[in-house]
N, C-alpha and C positions, 0 to 999 in steps of 0.2 A: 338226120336233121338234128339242126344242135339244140340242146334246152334253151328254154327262155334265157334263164340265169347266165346262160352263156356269152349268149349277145350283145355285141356290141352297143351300147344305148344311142339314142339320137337324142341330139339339139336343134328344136326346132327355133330358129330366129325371126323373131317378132318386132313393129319398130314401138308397140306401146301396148299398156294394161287390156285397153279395149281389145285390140286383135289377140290378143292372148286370151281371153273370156269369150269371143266367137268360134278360135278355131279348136277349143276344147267341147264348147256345149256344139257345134258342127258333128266333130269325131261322137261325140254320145248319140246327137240323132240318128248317125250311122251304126250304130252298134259295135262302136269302136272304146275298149279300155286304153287311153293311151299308157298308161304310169303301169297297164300289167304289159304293156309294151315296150317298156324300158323307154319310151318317148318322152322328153321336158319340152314346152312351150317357158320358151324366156325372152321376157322385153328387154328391148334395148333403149329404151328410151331415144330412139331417133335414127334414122339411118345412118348418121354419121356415125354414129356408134362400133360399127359393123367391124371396121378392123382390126379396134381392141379388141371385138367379142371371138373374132377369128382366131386372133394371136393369144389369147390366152387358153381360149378352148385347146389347143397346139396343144400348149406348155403344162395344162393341168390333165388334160382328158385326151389324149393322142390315140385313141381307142375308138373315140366318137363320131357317127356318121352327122353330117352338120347339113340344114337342110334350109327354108326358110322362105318368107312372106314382106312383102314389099309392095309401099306405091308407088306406080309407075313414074309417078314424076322426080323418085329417088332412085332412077334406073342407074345413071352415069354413076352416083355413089357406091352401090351395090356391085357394080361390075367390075368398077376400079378396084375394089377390097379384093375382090373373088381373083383378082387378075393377081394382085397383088400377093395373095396367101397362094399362089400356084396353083388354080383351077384352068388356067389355060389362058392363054394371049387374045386378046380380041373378042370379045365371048358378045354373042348377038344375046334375042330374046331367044331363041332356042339354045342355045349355046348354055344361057339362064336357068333354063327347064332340065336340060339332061344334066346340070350339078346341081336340082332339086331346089331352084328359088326361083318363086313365081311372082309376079307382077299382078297389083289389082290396079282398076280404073274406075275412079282414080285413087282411090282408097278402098278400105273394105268395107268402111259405113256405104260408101256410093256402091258397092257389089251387094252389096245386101237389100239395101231401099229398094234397086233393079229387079231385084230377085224375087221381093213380096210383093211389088205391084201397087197401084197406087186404091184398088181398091181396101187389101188388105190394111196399109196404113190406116187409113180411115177408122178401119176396126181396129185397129191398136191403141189410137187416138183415145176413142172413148172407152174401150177395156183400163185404159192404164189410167182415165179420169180426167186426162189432159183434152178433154174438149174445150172449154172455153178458152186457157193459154194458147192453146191451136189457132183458134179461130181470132181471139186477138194479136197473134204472133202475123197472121195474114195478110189483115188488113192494114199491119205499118204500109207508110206509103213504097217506103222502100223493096220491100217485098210482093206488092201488092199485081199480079198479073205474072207471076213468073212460076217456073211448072213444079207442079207438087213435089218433085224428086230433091230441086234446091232448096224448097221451103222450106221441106220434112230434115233435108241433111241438116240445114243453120241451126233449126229449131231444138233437134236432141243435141245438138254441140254447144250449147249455149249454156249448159246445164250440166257438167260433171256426172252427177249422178243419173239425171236425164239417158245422158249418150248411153252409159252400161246398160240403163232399162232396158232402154229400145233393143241396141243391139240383142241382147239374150230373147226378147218380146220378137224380133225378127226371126231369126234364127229356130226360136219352137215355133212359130210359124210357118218356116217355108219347106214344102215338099223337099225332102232328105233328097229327089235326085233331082230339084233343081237348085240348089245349092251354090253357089258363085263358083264360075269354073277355077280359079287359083285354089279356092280352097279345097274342090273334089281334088287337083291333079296335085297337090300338097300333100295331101291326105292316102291321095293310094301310095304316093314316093316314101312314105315312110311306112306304108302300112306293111315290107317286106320284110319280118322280122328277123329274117334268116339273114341276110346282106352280109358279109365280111367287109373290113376295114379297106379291104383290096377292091374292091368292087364297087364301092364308092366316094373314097375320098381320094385328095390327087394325091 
């Protein structure tokens, strides 16, 4: 078994701050060190991103196992890159999964809200002091009957600093194994420290 020091590092690809602050405090709840795993979580600031991030990774770090997190409705993006940088022709949702980049739905705020349930919000709600913004965020007309999972995503998005709360305020919240499945099957695809360059890059 080769030392840590030896390993090949990974790049995990993110498309923003927030998923980079979830799927770090996710890997702690699991009793995971990602950085004594030679693991980076780096934002790209947007899916489109994805094929300078490929082509440089190439050209600076040809070493590195490249892995990665994605909303489903930047799939066509994500696939064309991967197709692009030589991961294979035609690459389905599985296709996605065995070169180690997962799809959330629709995002990973929406995998997360799912994941705490809408009682636990509530308790968040008032833990984090945001009751009354809550309850006036509700009653706009606009929002007014529609299910707590869209109410609760607008309401921490509407707020920069809000969104970070929440997400981290989710996350120590939700049972470690029920977790959003993109970011459990992310999380074991890198958790192999051992991997050679051969074994998983194309």
């Amino acid at each position: 078994m080769e030392p840590i020091s030896d390993v090949p590092p990974t790049i995990v690809l993110v498309e923003g701050v927030t998923d980079e602050l979830a799927l770090r405090l996710a890997a702690r709840r699991l009793g995971r060190d990602l950085e004594a795993e030679r693991v980076s979580v780096v934002p790209m600031n947007g899916a489109h991103a994805m094929s300078r991030f490929l082509r440089d990774l190439a050209a600076e770090q040809p070493q590195a196992r490249v892995a990665g997190l994605y909303d489903e409705g930047e799939e066509a993006v994500i696939r064309g890159a991967l197709e692009r940088a030589g991961y294979g022709p035609r690459l389905d949702r599985d296709g996605l999964e065995q070169a180690g980049f997962y799809a959330c739905s629709a995002d990973l705020e929406d995998e997360l809200i799912r994941a705490a349930g809408e009682d636990a919000i509530s308790r968040l709600v008032e833990d984090e002091g945001d009751a009354q913004p809550w309850h006036t965020f509700r009653r706009q007309q606009a929002w007014q009957g529609r299910p707590v999972a869209q109410q609760f995503r607008r309401f921490i998005r509407s707020v920069s600093e809000r969104n970070s709360r929440y997400i981290r305020a989710m996350v120590e919240t939700i049972d470690p194994l029920d977790l959003p499945r993109p970011v459990r099957l992310l999380l074991d695809h890198v958790g192999n420290a051992w991997w050679t360059r051969g074994d998983s890059n194309p």
